[in-house]
N, C-alpha and C positions, 0 to 999 in steps of 0.2 A: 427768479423762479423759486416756489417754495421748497425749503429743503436743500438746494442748491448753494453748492460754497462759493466765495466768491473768489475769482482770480486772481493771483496777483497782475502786478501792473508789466510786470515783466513777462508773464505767462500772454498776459494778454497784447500785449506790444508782438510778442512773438510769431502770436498767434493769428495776429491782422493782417501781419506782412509776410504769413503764408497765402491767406485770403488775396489780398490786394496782387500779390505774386500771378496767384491762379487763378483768377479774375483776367489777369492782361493775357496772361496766357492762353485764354481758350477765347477770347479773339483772336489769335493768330491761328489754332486751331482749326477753327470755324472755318477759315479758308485756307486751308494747306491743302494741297494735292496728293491726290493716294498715296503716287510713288515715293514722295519726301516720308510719309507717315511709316510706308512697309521699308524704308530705307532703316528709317528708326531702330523697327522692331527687329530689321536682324541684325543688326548694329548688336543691340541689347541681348540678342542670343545669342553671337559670339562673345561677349564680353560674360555674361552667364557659364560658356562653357570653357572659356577659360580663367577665370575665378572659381574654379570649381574648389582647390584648396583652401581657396580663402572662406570660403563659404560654410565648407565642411566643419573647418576649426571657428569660426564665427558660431554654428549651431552647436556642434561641440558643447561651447561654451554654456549656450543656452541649456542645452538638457544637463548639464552638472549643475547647472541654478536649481533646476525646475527638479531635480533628483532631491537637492537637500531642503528644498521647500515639503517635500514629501510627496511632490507633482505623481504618476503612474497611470498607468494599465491605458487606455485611449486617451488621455491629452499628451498624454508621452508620444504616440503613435503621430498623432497632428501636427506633434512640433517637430516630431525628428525626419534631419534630410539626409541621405545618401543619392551616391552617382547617377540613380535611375532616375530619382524625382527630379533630380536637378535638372538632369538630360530630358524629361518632361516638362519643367518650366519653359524652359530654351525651344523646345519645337512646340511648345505650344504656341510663343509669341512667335514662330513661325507658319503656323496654321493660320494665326490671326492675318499675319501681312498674305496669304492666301485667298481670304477671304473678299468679296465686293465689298466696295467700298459703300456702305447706306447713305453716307452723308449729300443728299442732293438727287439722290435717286427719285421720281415721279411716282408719286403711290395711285395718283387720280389727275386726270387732262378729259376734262369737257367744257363745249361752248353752250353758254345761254344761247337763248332768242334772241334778246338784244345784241350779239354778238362779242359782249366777254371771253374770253377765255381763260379758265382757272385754271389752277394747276396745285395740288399738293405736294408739297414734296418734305424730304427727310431734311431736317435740322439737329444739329447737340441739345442734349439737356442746357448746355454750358458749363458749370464746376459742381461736380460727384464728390462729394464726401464720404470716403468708406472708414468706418469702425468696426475694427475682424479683434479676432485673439486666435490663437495658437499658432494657424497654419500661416507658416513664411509665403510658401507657395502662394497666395492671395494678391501677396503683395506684387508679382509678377501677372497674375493672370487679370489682377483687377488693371494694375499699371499699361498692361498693353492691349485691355481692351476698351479702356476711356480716350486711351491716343487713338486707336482707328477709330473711334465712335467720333471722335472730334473732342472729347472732351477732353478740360482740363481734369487732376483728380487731388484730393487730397485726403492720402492715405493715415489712417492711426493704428497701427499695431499693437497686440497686448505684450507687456513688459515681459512675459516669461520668453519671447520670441523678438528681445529688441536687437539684441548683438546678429542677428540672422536676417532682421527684414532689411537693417543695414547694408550687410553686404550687399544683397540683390539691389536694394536701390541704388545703387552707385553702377552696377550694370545698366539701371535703366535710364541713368543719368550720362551716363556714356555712350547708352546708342541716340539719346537727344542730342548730344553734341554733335555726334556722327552726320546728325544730320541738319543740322542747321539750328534747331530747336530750341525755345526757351527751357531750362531746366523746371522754371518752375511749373511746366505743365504735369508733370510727377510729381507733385510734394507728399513728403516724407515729416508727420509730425515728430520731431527727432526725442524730444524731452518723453520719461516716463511721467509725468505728474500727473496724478489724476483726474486733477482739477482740467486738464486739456479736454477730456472727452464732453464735460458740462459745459465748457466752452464753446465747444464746435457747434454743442446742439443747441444753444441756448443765444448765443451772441454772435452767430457770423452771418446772418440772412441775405446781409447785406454782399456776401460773396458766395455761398454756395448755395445752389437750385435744388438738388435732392441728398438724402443721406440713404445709405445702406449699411444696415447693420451685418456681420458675418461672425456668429457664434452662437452661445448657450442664450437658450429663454430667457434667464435675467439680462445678458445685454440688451436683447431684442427687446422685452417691457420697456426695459428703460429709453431706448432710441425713439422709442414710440409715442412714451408716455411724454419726455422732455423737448424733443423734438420741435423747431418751427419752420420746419421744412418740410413736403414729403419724402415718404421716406418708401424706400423698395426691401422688402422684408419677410421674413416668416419665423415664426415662434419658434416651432420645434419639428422636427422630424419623425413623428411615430405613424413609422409605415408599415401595411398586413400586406401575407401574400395567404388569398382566399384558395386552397384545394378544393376543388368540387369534387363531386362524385363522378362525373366523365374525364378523371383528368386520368394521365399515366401517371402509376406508380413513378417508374425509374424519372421522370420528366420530373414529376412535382421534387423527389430527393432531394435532383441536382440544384433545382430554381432554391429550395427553401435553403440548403445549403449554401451557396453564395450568396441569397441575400441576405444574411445574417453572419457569414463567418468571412467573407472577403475581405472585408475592411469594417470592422465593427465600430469603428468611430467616424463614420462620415453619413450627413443625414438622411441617404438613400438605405441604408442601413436596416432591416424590416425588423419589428419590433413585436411584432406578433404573429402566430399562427392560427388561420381561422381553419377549419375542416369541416366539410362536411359531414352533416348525422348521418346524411344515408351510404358514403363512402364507402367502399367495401371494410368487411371488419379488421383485414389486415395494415388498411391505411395509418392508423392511428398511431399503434404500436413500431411502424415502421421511420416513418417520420420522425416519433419523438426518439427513438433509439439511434436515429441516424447522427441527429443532434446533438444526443448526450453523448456518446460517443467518439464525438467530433470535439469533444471537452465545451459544450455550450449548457450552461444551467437553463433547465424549465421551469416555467412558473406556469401549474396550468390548471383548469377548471376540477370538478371529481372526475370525470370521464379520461381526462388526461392524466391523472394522480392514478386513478385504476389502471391504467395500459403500463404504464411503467415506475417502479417503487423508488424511482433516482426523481421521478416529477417532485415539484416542491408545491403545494399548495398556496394557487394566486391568491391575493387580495384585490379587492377591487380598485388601487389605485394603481395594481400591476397595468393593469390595461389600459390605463392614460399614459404610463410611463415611457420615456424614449430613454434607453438603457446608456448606448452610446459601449456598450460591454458584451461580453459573451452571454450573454441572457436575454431569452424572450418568452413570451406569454403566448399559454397555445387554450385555444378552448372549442370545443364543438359547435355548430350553429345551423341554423336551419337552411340550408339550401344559399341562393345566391340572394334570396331578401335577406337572410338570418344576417349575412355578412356583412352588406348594403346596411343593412341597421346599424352593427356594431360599429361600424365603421364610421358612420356619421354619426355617432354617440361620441367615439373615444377619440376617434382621430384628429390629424392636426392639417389634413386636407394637404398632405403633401405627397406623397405616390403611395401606391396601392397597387396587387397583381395579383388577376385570376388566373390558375393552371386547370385547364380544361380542353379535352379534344371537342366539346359541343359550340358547334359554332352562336346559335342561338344564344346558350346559356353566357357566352364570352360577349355579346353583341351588349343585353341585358345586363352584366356590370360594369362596360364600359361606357353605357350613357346616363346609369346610375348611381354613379360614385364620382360625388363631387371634388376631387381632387385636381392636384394640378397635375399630373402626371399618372396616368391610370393606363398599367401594360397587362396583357396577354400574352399567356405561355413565355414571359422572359423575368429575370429578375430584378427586383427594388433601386440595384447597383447601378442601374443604366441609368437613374435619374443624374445626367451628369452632362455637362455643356458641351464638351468635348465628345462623348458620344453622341452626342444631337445635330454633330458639323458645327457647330459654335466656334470651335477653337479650343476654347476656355468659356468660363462662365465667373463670374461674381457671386452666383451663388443662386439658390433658388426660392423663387416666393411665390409664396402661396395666399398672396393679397390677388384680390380681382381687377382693380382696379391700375391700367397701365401697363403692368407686366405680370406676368403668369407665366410658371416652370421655371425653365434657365434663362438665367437674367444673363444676355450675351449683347452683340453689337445692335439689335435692333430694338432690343428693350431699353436700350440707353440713348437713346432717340428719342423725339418730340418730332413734330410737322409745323408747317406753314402753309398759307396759301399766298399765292402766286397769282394776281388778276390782273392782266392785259386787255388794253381798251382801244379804242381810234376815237375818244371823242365824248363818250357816254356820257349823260348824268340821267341822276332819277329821276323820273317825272313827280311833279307834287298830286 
């Protein structure tokens, strides 16, 4: 592939007898029974919550790399684990074994005239290729949601997070043993080289069915660009949360408040403030004061630079921007088209939220705003798998095609049909 380095013979030796591994593995997979699969997952979340030290000093390690790299501010936040995340990993791969099992389940059962009987039902992808960075946490939620999905998976970590995804793989290598399991239905691309990732995308076809990428824009180009697999993906995360003018003051505060200052580095994250021109006139000033306030810089149009003398004046590439930091871009707009415009100008089709008590006006930008996730009266933050009943998620895409929003146990799915006969053929 052009541009493309080429592997060593050792990189790539490596690299096949992951494939060839996770290849056999999700035939066996493919026919495991629920119970053996949710036996797995809480295998792996005992073994998650008692490895907690190890885990700890494992990340540890990681954020003193990623310190004297000059790493900071939200990739810091992504890569660093403490007790609660951890104890989040762990019940999420118990959520997961909670869940129905989709593999086998009947989507469609009708009979022709000729007296056929079809049937669709849920099948694996077969083996998921994930390429994430920062967050360890991935490597858990992606790992046990490819095992109840039936798939095999093979995971690639970014190096600032290698001493961390370790540890947890060896939890989830211990609840496959737990239960009968091949290990290599979890693989763990171990080496940091970065010739592996052009590898995976470029020379494994022959063992893995889709790729998802789990990071910054330049991953995501790249997964996409290199790629000879599909791939389940979304570029970037630059989410608005639109105030109209029927919304509540105190309501819209709380929404624009969390979704920008909860977790500022994760892609449900809002990235803009739209408001309405005809908002009353205390909306504006209130808002962005709540903000600045809150220690979050504005970047925002003249109308938002006038309300408060802390606004910093946007540039027009504010507004495509996905911050991933305490800053976002606020500007006035016309009603609920003004917003619906902006939004399909700047945005990256990944969630969007109107605050408004008018039911109409709410009805109106949620069949008009082409996103994957488009909420009313709550905040951007919910775009999240685990809030959706998912369990966990993989992550979210904003491709049309396959999967859309939280990529969880049924997005990682494919179908069959299923045709039973007594005798049939077609007539000439």
């Amino acid at each position: 592939m052009t541009g493309q380095r080429v592997a060593s013979a050792e990189l790539a030796a490596t690299m096949d007898a992951l494939g060839r591994g996770a290849r056999a593995a999700a035939k066996v997979l493919a026919a495991t029974p629920r119970a053996t699969k949710d036996r797995a997952l809480g295998a792996a979340a005992a073994a998650l919550r008692a490895s907690l030290d190890s885990i700890l000093a494992a990340n540890a390690a990681d954020l003193e790399a990623a310190r004297a790299k000059g790493v900071g501010g939200a990739l810091l936040d992504r890569l660093a684990l403490d007790p609660a995340r951890i104890e989040a990993m762990a019940a999420g791969l118990e959520a997961i074994a909670l869940l129905e099992d989709p593999i086998g389940a009947v989507l469609a059962d009708f009979t022709r005239p000729n007296g056929l009987r079809i049937e669709r039902v849920r099948v694996p992808l077969g083996v998921v290729g994930i390429i994430f960075e920062s967050r360890p946490n991935v490597t858990a939620d992606a790992g046990g949601l490819c095992l109840k999905s039936g798939n095999a998976v093979i995971l690639r970590g970014g190096s600032e997070a290698v001493r961390s995804n370790r540890a947890i793989h060896r939890c989830l290598e211990a609840g496959l043993a737990a239960a009968g399991l091949p290990s290599a239905a979890i693989a763990l691309v171990r080496t940091t080289d970065r010739d592996a990732v052009g590898y995976l995308l470029g020379e494994m076809t022959g063992y893995i069915d889709v790729i998802v990428p789990r990071g910054g824009r330049s991953l995501t180009e790249r997964v996409k660009r290199e790629a000879r697999v599909p791939v389940i993906g979304h570029l970037d995360g630059n989410c608005h949360v639109y105030v109209d003018r029927a919304a509540d003051l105190g309501m819209a505060r709380e929404i624009v408040l969390n979704a920008k200052l909860r977790r500022t580095g994760v892609c449900g994250a809002a990235e803009t403030l739209l408001l309405d021109r005809e908002a009353p006139a205390g909306f504006l000033p209130a808002l962005l004061g709540a903000l600045l306030d809150a220690g979050c810089e504005v970047r925002g149009d003249p109308a938002a630079c006038a309300a408060d003398p802390r606004v910093v004046p946007a540039s027009e590439a504010d507004w495509g921007t996905e911050y991933l930091d305490a800053i976002i871009a606020a500007r006035l707009v016309d009603g609920v088209d003004g917003a619906v415009e902006h939004i399909a100008r700047y945005g990256s089709a990944h969630t969007e939220a109107i605050v408004t008590g008018d039911a109409a006006r709410a009805e109106r930008f949620l069949a008009r705003v082409d996103s994957a996730i488009v909420l009313h009266n709550a905040s951007t933050q919910f775009a999240d798998g685990g809030e959706f009943g998912m369990g966990a998620e993989i992550g979210i895409s904003t491709d049309k095609f396959h999967a859309r929003g939280p990529v969880g146990l049924e997005q990682l799915t494919s179908y069959k049909y299923l045709v039973r006969g007594s005798g049939q053929v077609r007539p000439g």
